[in-house]
MDTraj code that builds the backbone (N, CA, C; nanometers):
import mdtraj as md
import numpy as np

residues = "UNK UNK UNK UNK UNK UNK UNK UNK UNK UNK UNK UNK UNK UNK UNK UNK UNK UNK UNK UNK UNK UNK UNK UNK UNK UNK UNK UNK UNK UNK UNK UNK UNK UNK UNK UNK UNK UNK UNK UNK UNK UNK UNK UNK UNK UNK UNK UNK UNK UNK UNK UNK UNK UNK UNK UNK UNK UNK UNK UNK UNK UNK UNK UNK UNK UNK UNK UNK UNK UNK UNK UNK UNK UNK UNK UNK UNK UNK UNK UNK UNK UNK UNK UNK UNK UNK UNK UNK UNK UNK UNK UNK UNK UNK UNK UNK UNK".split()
xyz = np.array([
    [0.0811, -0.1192, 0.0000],
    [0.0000, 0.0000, 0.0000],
    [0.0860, 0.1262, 0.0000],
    [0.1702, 0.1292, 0.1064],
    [0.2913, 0.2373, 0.0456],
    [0.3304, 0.2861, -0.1067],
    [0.3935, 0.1663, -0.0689],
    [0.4344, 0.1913, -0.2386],
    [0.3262, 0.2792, -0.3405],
    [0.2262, 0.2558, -0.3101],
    [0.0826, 0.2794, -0.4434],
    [0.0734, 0.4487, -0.3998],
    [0.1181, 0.4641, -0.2928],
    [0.0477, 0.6147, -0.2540],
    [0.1491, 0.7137, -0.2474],
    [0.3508, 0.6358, -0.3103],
    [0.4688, 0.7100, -0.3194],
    [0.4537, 0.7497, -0.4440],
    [0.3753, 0.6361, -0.5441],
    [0.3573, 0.6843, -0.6801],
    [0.2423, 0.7861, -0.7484],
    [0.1517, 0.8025, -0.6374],
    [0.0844, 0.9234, -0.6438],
    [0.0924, 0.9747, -0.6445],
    [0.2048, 1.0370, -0.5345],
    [0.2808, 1.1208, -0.4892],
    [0.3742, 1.1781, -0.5837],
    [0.4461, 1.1048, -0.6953],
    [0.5527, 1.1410, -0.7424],
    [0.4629, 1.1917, -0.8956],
    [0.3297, 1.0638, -0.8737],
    [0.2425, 1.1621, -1.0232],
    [0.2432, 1.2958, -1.0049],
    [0.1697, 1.3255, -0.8619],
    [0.1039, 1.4725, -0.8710],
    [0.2478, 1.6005, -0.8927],
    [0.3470, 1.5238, -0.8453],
    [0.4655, 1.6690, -0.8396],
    [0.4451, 1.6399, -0.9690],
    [0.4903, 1.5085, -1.1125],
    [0.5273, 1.5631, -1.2392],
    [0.3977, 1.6178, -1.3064],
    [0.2488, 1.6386, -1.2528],
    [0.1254, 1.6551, -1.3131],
    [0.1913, 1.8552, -1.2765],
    [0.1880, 1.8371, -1.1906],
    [0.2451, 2.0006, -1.1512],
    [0.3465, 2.0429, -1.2483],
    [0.4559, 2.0098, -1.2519],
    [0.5570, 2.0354, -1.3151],
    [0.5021, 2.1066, -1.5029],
    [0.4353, 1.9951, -1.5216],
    [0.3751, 1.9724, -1.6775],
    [0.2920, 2.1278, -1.6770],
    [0.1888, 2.1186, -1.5777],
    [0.1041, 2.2708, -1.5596],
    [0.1780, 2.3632, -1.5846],
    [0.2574, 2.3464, -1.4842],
    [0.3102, 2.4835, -1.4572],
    [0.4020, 2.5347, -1.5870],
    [0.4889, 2.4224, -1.6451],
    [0.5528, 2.4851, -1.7635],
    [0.4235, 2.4983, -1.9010],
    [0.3247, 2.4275, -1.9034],
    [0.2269, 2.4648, -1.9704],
    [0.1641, 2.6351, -2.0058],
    [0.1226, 2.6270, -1.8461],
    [0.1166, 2.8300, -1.8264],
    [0.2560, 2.9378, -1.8872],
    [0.3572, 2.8569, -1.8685],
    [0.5099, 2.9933, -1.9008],
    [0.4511, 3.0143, -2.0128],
    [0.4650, 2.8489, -2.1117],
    [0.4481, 2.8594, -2.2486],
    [0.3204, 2.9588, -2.2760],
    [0.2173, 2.9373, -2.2153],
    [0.1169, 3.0312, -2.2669],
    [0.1480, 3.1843, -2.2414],
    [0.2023, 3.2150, -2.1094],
    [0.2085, 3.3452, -2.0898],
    [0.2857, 3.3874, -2.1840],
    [0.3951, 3.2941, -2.2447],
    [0.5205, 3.3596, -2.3690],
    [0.4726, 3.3745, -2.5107],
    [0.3466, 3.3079, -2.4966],
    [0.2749, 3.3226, -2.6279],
    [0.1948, 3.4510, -2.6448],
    [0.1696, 3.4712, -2.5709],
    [0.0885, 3.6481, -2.5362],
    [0.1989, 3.7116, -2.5534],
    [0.2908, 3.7055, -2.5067],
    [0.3684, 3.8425, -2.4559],
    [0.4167, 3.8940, -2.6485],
    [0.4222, 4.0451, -2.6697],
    [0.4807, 4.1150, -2.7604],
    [0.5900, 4.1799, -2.7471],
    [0.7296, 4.1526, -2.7977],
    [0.8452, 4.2371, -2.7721],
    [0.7971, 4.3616, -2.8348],
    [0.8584, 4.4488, -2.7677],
    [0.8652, 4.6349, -2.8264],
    [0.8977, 4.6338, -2.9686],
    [0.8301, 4.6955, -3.0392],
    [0.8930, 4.7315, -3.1307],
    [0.8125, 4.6317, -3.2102],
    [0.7426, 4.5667, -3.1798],
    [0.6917, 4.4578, -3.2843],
    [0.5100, 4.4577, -3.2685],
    [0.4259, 4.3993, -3.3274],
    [0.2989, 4.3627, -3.3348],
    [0.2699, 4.2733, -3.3896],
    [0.1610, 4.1920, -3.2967],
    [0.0680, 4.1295, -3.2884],
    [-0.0187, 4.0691, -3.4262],
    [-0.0417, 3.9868, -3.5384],
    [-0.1262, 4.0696, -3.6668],
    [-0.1581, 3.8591, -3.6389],
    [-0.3057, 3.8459, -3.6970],
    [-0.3763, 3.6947, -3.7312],
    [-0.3747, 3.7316, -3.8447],
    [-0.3235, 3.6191, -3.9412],
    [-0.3609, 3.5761, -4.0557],
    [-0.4453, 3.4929, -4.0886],
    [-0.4825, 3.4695, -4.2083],
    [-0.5398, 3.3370, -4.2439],
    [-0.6825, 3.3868, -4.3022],
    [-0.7586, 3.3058, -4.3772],
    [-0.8830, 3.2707, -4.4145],
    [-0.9824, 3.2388, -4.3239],
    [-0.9091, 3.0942, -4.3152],
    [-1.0401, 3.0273, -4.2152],
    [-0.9618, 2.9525, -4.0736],
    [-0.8654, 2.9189, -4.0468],
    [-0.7825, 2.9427, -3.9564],
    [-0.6493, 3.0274, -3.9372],
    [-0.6566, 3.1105, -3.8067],
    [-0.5968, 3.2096, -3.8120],
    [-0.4525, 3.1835, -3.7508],
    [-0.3574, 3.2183, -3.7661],
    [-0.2398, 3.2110, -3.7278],
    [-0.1816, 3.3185, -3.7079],
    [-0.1099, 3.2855, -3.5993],
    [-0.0499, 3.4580, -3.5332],
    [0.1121, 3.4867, -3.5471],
    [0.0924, 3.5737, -3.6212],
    [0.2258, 3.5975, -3.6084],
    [0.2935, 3.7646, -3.5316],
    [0.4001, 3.7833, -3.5311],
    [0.4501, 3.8543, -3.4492],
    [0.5745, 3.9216, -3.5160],
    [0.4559, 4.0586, -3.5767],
    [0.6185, 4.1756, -3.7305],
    [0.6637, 4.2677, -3.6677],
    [0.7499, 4.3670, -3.6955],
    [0.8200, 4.4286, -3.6617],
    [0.7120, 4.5439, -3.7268],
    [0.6897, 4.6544, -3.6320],
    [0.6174, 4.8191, -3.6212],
    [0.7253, 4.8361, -3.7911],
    [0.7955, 4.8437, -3.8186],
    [0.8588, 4.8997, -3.9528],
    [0.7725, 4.8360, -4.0576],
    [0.7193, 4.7183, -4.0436],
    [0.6202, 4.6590, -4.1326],
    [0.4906, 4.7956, -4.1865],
    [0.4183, 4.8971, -4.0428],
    [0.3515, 4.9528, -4.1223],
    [0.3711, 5.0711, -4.1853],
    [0.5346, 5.0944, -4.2155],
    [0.5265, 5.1867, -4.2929],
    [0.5571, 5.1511, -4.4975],
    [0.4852, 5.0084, -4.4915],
    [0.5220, 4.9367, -4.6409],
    [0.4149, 4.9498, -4.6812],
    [0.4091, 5.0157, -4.8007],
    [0.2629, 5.0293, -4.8769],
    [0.1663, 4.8927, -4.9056],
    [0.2171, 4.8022, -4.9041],
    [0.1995, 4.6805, -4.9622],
    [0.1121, 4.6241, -4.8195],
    [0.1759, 4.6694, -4.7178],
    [0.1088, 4.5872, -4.5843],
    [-0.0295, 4.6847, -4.5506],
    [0.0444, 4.8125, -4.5769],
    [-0.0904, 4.9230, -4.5482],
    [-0.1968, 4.8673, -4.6338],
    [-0.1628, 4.8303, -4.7459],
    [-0.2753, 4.7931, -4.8174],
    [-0.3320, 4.6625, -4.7363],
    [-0.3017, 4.5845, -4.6655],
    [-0.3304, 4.4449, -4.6254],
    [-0.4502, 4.5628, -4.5188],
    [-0.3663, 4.6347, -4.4472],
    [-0.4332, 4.6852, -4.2982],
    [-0.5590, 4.7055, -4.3674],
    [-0.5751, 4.8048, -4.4912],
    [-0.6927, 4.8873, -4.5364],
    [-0.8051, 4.7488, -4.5368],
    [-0.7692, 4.6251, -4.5944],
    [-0.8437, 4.5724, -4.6215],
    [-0.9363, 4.4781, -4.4838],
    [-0.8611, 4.4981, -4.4409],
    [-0.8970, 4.4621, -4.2608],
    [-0.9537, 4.5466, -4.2058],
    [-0.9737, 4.6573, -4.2271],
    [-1.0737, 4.7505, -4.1698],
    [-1.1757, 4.7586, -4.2646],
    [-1.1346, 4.7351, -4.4187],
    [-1.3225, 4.7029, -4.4356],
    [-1.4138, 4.6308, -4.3955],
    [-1.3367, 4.4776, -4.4166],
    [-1.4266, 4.3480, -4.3391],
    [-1.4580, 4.3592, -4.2324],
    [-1.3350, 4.3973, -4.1092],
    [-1.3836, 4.3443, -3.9688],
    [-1.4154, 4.5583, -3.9307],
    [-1.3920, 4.6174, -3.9810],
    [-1.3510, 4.7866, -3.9312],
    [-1.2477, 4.7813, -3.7778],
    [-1.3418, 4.7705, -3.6419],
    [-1.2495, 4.8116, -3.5357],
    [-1.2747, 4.7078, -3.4684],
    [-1.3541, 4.5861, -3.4969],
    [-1.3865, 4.4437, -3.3958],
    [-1.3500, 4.3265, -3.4657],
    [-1.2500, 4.3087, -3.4394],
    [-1.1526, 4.1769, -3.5245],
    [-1.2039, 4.0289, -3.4440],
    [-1.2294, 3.9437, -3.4744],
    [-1.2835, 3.8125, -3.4158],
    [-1.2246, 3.7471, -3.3504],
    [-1.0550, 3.7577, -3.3379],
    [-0.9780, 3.7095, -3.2351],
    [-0.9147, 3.8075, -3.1586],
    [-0.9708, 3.9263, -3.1330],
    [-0.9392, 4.0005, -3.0287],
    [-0.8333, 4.1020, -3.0803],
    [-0.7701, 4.0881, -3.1584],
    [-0.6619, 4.1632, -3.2682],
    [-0.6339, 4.1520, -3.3662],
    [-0.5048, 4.2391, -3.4192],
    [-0.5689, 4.2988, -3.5606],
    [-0.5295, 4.1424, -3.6331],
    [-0.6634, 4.1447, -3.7270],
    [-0.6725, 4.0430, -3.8255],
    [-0.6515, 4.1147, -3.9283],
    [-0.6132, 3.9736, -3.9991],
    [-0.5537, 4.0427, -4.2290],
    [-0.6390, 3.9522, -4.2803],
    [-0.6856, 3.9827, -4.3656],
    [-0.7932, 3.8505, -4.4293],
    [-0.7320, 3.8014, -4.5411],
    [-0.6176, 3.7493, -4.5665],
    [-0.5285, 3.7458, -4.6368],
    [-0.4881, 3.6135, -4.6240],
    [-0.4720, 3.5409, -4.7778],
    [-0.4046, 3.3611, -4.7149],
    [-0.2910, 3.3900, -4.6872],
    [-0.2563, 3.2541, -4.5924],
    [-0.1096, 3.2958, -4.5032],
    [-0.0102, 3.2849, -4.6261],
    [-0.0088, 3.1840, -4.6957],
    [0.0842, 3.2009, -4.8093],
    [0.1327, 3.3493, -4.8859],
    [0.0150, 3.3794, -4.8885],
    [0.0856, 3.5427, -4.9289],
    [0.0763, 3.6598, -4.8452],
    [0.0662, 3.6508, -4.7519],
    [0.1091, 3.6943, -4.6010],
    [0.2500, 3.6820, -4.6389],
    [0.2960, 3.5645, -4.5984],
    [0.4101, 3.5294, -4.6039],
    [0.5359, 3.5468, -4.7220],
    [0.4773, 3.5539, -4.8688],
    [0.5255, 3.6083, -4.9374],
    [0.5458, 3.7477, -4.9326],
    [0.4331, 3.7917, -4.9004],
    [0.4611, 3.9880, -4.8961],
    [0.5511, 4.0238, -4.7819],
    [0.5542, 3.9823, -4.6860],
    [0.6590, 4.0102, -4.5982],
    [0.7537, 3.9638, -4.6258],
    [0.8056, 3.8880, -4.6799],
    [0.9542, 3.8216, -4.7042],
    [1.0117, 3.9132, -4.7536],
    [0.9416, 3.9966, -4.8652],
    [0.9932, 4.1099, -4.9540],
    [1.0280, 4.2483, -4.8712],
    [0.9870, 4.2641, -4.7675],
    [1.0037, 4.3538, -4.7079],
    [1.1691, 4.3580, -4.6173],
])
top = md.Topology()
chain = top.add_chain()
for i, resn in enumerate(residues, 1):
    res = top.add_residue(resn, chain, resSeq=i)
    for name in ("N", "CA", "C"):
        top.add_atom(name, md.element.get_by_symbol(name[0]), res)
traj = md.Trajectory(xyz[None], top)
């Protein structure tokens, strides 16, 4: 019976362990370095990525922004700014930059 209730014991510290680095990871997924923003891509699943503020002074992205304020204007569906843009050329237009 010991035994059964040392290995409980040793579950719950690695069940903890797992949590707790679970939460860093999430809190590091929120966090935005200076100098950079926040932008969802995608169609129909959104993916987040994380550009550098010099991004909106490229005509090419301004044009992405304009088009994001027609569809969504100032209430984006995941809480920030969305591009309605496939990620593929997301990803192409920024490369160029």
């Amino acid at each position: 019976m010991a035994f059964g209730l040392a290995g409980i014991a040793h579950g719950k510290k690695a069940l903890r362990r797992t949590l707790s680095g679970l939460k860093e990871a999430a809190m590091r997924s929120t966090i935005v370095p200076k100098g950079y923003v926040a932008v969802y891509v995608g169609e129909e699943e959104k993916k987040r990525y994380v550009v550098p503020l010099s991004y909106l002074n490229e005509p090419a992205f301004q044009e992405l922004l304009s088009m994001a304020e027609e569809e969504f204007g100032y209430e984006h569906p995941m809480g920030g700014l969305t591009i309605p843009c496939r990620e593929d050329i997301f990803i192409d237009l920024t490369s160029q930059f």
